[in-house]
C-alpha positions as CSV (number, residue, x, y, z in Angstrom):
1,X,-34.9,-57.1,96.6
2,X,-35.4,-55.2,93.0
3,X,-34.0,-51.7,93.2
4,X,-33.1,-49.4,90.3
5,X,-29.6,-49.4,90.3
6,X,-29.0,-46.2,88.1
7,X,-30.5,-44.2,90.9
8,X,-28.1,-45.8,93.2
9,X,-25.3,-45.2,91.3
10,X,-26.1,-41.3,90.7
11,X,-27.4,-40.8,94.1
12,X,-24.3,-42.2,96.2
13,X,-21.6,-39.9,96.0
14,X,-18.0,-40.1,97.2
15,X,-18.6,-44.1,97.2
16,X,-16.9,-46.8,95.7
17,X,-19.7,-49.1,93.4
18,X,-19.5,-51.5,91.7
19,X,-22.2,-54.3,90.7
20,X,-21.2,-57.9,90.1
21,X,-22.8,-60.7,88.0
22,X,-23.5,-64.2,89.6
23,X,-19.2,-65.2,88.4
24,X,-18.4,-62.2,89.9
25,X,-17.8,-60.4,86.8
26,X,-18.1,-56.3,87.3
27,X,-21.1,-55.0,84.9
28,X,-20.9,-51.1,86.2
29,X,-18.3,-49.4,88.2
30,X,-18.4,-45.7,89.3
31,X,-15.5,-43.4,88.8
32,X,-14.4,-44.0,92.4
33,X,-13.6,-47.7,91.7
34,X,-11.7,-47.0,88.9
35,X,-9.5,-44.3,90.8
36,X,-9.1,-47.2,93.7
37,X,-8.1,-49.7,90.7
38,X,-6.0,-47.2,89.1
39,X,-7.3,-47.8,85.7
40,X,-7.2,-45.4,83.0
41,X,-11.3,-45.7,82.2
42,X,-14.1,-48.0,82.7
43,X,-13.4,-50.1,79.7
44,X,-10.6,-51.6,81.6
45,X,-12.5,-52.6,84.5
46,X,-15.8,-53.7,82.9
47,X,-16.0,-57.5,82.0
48,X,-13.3,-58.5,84.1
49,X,-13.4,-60.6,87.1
50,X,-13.4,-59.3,90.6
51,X,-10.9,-61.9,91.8
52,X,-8.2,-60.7,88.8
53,X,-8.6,-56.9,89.5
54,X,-9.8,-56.3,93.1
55,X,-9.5,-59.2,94.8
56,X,-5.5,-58.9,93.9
57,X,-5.7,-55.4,95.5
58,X,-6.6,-56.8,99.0
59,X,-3.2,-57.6,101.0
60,X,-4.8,-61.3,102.2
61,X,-6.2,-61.6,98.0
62,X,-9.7,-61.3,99.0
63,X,-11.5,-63.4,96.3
64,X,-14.9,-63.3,94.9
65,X,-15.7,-66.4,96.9
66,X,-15.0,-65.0,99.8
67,X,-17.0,-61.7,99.3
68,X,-20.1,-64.2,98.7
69,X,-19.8,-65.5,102.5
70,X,-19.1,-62.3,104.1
71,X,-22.7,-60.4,103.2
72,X,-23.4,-59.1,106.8
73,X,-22.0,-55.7,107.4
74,X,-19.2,-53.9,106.5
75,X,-15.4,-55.6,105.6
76,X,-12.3,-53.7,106.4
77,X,-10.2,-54.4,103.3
78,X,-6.8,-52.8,103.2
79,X,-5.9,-51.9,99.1
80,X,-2.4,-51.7,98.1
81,X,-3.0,-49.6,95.1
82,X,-0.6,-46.6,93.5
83,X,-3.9,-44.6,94.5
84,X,-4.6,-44.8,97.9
85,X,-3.0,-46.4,100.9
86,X,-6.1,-45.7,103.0
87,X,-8.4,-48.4,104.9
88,X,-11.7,-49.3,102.7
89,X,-14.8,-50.6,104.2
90,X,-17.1,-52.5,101.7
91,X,-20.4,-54.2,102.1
92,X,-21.8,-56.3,100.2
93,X,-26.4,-56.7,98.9
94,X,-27.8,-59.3,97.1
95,X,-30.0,-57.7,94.4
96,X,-32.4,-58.4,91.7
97,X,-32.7,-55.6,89.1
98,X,-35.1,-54.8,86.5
99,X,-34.9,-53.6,82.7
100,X,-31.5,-53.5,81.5
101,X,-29.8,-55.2,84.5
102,X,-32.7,-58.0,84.8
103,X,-31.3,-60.6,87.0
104,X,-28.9,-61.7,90.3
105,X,-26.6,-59.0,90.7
106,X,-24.5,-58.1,93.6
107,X,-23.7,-54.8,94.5
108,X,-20.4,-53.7,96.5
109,X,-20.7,-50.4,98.3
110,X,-17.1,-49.1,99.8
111,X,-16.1,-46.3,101.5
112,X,-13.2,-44.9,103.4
113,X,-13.6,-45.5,106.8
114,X,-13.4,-41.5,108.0
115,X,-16.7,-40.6,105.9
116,X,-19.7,-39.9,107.8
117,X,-22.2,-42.1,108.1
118,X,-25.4,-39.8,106.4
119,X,-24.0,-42.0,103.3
120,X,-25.0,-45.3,104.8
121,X,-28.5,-44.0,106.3
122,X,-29.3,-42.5,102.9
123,X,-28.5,-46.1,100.8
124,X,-30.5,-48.3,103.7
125,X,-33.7,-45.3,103.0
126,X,-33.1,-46.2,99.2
127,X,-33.0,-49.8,100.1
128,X,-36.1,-49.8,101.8
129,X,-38.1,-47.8,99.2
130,X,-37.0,-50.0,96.5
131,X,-39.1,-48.8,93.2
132,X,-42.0,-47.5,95.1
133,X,-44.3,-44.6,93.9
134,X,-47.3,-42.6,94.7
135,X,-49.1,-44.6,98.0
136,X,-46.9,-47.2,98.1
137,X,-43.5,-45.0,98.5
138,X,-45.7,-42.6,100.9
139,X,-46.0,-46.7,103.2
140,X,-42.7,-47.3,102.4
141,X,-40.5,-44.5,103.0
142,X,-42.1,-44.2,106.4
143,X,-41.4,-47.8,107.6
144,X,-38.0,-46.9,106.2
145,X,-37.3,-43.8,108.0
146,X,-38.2,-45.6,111.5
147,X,-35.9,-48.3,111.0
148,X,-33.1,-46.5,109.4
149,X,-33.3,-43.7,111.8
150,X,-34.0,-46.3,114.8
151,X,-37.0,-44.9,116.1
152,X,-40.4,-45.9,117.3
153,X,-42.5,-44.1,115.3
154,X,-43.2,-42.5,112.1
155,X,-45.6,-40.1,110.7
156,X,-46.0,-38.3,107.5
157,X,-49.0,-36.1,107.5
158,X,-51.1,-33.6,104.9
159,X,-51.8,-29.8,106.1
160,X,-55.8,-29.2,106.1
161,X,-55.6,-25.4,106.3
162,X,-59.4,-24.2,107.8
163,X,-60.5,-22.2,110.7
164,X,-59.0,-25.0,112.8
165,X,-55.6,-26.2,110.9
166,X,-55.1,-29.6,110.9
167,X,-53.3,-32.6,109.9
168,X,-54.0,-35.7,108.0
169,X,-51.5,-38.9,108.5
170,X,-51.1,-40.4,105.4
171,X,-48.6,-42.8,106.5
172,X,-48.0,-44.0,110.3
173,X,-45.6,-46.4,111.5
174,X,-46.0,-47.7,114.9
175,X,-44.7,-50.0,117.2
176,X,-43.0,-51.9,114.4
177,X,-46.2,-51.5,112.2
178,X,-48.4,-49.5,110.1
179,X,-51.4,-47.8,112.2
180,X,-54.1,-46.1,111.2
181,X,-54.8,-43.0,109.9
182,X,-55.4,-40.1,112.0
183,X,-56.3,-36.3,111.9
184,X,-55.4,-33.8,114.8
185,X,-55.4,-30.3,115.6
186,X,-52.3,-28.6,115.1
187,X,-52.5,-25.6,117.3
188,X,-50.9,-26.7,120.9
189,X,-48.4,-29.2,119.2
190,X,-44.7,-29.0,118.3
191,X,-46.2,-29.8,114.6
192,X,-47.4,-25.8,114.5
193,X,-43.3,-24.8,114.3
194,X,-43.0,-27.7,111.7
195,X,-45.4,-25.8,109.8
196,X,-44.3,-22.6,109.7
197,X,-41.0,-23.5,107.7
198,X,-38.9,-25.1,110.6
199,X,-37.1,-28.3,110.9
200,X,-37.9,-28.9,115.3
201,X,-35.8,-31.6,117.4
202,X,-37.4,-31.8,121.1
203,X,-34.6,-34.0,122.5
204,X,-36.4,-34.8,125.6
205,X,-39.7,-34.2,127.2
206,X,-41.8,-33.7,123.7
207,X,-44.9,-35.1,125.7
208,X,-45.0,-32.7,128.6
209,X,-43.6,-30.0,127.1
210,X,-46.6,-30.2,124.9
211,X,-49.8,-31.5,126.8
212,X,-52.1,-30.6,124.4
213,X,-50.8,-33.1,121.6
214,X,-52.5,-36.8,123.0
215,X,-50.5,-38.5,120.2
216,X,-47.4,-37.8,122.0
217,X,-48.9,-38.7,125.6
218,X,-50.6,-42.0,124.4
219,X,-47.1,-43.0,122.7
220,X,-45.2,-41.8,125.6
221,X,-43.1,-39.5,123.3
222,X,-39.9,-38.9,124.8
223,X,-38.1,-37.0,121.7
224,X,-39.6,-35.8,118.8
225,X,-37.7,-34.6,115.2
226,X,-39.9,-32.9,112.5
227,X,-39.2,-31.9,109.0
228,X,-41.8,-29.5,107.1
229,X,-42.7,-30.3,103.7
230,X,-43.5,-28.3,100.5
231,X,-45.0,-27.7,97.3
232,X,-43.2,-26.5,94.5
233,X,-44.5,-22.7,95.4
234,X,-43.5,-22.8,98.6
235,X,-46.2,-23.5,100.5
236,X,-46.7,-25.6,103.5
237,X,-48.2,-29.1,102.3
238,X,-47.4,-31.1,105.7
239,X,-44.8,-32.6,107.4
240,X,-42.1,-36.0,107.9
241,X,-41.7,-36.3,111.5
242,X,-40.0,-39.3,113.5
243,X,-40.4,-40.2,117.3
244,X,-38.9,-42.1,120.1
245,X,-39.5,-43.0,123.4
246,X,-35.8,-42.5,124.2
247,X,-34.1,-39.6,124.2
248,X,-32.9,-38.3,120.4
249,X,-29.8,-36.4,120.3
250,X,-29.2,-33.8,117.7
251,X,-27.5,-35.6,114.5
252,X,-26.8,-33.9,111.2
253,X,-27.1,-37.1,109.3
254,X,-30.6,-37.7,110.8
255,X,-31.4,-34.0,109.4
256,X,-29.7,-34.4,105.9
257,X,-32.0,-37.7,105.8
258,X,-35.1,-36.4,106.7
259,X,-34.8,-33.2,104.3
260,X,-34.5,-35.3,101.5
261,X,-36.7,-37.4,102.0
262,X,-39.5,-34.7,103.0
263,X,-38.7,-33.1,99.2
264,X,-39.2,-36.4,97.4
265,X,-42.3,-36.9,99.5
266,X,-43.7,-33.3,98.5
267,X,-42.9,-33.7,95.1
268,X,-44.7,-37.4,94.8
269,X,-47.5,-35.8,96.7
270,X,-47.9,-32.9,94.3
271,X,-47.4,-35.7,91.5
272,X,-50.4,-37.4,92.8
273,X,-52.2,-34.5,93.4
274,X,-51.7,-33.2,90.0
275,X,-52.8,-36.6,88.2
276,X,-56.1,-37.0,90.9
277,X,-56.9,-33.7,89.3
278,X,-56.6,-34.4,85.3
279,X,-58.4,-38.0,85.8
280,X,-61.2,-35.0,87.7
281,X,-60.7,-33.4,85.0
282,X,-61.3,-36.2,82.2
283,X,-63.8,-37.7,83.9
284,X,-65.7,-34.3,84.0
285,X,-65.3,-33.9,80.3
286,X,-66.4,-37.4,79.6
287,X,-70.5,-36.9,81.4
288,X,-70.1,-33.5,79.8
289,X,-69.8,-35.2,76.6
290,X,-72.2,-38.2,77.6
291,X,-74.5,-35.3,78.4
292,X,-75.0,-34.6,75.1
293,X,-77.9,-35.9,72.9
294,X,-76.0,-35.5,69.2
295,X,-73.0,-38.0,68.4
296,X,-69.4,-36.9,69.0
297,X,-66.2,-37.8,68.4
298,X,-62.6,-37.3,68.3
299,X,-60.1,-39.6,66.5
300,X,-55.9,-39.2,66.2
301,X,-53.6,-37.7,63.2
302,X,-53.8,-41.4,61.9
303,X,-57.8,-41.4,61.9
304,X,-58.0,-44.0,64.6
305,X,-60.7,-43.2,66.7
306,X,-59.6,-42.3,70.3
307,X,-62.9,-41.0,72.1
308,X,-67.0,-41.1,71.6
309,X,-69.4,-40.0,73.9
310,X,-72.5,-42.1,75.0
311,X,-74.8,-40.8,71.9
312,X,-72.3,-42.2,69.4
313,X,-72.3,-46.0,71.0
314,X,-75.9,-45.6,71.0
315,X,-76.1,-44.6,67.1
316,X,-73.7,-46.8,65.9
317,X,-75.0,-50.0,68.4
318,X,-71.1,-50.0,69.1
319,X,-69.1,-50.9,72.5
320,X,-66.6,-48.6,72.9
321,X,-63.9,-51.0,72.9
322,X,-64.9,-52.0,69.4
323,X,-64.7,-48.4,68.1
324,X,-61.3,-47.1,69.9
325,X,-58.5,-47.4,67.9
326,X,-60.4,-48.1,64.1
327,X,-60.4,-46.0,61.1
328,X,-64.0,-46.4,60.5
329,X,-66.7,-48.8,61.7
330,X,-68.1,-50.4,58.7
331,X,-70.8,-48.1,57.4
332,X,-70.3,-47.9,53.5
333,X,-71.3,-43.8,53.9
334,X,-68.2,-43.6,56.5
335,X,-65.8,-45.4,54.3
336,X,-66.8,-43.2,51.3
337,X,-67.5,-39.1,52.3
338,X,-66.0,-39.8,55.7
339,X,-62.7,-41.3,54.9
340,X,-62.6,-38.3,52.4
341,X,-63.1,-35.8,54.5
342,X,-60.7,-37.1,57.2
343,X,-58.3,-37.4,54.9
344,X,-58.6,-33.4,54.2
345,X,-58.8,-32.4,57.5
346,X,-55.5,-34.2,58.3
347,X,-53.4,-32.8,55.7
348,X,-54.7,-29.3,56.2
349,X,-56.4,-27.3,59.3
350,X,-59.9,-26.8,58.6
351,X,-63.4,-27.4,59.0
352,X,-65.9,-28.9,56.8
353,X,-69.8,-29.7,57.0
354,X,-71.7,-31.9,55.0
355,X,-74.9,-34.5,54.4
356,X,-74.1,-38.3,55.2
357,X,-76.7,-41.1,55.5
358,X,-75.7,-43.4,57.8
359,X,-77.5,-47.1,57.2
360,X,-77.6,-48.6,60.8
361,X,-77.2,-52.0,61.9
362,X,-81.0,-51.9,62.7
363,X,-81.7,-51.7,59.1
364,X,-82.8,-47.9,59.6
365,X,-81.3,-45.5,57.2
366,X,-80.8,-41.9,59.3
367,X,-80.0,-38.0,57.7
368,X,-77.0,-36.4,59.7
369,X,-75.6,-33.6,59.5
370,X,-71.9,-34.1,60.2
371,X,-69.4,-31.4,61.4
372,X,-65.4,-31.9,61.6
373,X,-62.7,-30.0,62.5
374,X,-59.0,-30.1,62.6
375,X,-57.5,-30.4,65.7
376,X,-54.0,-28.7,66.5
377,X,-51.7,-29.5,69.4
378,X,-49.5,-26.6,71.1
379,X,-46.9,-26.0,68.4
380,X,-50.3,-25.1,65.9
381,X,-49.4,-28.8,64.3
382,X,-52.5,-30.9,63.2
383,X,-52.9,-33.8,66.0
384,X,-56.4,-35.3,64.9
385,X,-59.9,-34.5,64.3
386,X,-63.1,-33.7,66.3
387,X,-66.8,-34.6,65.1
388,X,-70.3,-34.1,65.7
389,X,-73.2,-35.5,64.0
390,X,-77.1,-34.2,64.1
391,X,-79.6,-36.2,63.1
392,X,-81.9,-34.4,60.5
393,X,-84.0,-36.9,59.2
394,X,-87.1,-35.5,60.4
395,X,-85.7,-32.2,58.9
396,X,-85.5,-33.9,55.5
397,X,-88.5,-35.8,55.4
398,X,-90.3,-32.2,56.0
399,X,-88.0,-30.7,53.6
400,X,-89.8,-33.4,51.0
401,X,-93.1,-32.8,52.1
């Protein structure tokens, strides 16, 4: 399993952690394992080996060896320590962890045993995500929820606001399974409260108590526990919901869990969103650009050419990918008056216009008339340079005549 164990380590609070290396020597320890150890900082746990700190702690000298046969749940290990007298659990994960950590790892999660257990549903959630994003957290966190939470099924739908509200599942777990997509009405369904800025358990009866919803009567929806979900502003943008074909009591743990979770899923919605919108965006701009019968383009404060529109390619007799990220593209009149002029334009916000003739690959020698500008970023410092270029060789030629 690869997970990133920074977020682990900052998201589990009031836990002792502590990672492990394949000889059971402790790379990263919170502050908790160091109050259990009684150590002054971290450099005096860090590097050393688990059987010569905590393994001595345990009355029965619990050894590393013994931690590596024990990995199914939790171990009650009772520490004789100047810090605490009390009765740890610990449970121990294979992992393998990306960028700094790359490699085998095992982690060691321990806990007092009177702490609740919201703690232990959040780090199995985490688990199960691993280092998803966008569609594949939006699959994963809802496999997660289900068999964290120990339920059936698992929904997390998109609010279509119209005459008729609606909502689109963009995730549903099933039966021990992803099923597919649906879209409902909302009116006549327990999803309307959700909606309106309420977390709703229906411990029992969800199904009859609302007829109109054939979801719940097809899955023979005993209990049903919804979570609303938000963008940034405020608004509604859908909602997490869970359901069982048991009866669900009420469980603050359940509702810490699934208000978390329904933030992170908002804000990686929104994050999606928000990109689908500037790739709309840029690929707008590019036809625009395409569009246009003159040459155009637009290169970085190093003079490396990072865009051209259709007209350019079809001037120059270019691919793009063999422009992109070049200075110039081997015309002797570019390297000469253009070179000059980017240079200028670089150093100092302006605009300049002048004459080039541009001697193709055809053989063809063609007037332009080229037009550059400086181009500045938010804090009014240069960041590149824009161009157009007109052909005026028939303008020329007339000029002559």
């Amino acid at each position: 399993m690869q997970i990133d164990i920074d977020l682990i380590f900052s998201s589990l609070t009031g836990r002792l952690l502590i990672l492990l290396n394949e000889k059971g020597i402790i790379i990263k320890a919170n502050a908790d394992a160091i109050n259990v150890l009684g150590a002054d900082s971290k450099e005096n746990i860090i590097d050393k080996n688990w059987d010569d700190t905590f393994g001595k702690l345990a009355q029965n000298n619990f050894s590393f060896t013994d931690l590596l046969q024990s990995t199914t749940g939790y171990l009650s290990i009772e520490l004789n320590t100047q810090n605490t007298q009390d009765l740890l659990e610990i449970k121990i994960d294979t992992l393998t962890i990306t960028e700094k950590y790359a490699g085998q790892y095992y982690l060691i999660v321990g806990r007092r045993k009177r702490m609740s257990n919201y703690e232990d549903m959040l780090f199995q959630v985490m688990k199960g995500t691993e280092k998803a994003f966008g569609e594949d957290f939006i699959l994963s966190i809802t496999k997660a929820l289900a068999e964290t939470l120990h339920v059936e099924h698992a929904f997390i739908g998109k609010y279509i606001k119209g005459e008729e509200d609606k909502v689109n599942t963009l995730s549903f777990w099933s039966h021990g399974k992803y099923q597919d997509n649906i879209v409902y009405t909302v009116s006549g369904t327990p999803c309307e409260n959700v909606l309106n800025h309420r977390q709703k358990l229906i411990s029992r009866n969800a199904a009859k108590k609302f007829p109109k919803h054939r979801l719940l009567k097809t899955l023979k929806v005993e209990s049903y526990f919804g979570t609303p979900i938000f963008y940034n502003n405020g608004e509604a943008l859908g909602l997490l919901v869970v359901m069982d074909s048991k009866a669900m009591e009420e469980n603050p743990a359940s509702a810490y869990i699934l208000n978390i979770f329904a933030n992170r899923i908002g804000a990686e919605i929104e994050r999606a969103e928000a990109e689908a919108t500037l790739l709309y965006k840029d690929r707008k701009l590019k036809n625009v650009l395409d569009a246009i019968p003159h040459p155009i383009f637009y290169k970085d404060n190093q003079g490396r050419y990072e865009g051209i529109n259709k007209a350019f390619m079809d001037t120059v007799n270019f691919e793009e990918a063999d422009i992109l990220g070049k200075k110039s593209i081997n015309y002797k009149s570019e390297k000469s008056e253009s070179s000059k002029f980017d240079n200028e334009l670089l150093s100092s916000p302006k605009q300049v216009s002048y004459d080039s003739i541009l001697n193709l690959s055809s053989g063809e020698s063609r007037n332009y008339l080229m037009t550059k500008s400086s181009l500045l970023d938010n804090n009014g410092d240069i960041d590149g340079l824009v161009g157009s270029a007109m052909d005026i060789t028939k303008l020329k030629a007339a000029e002559k005549n």
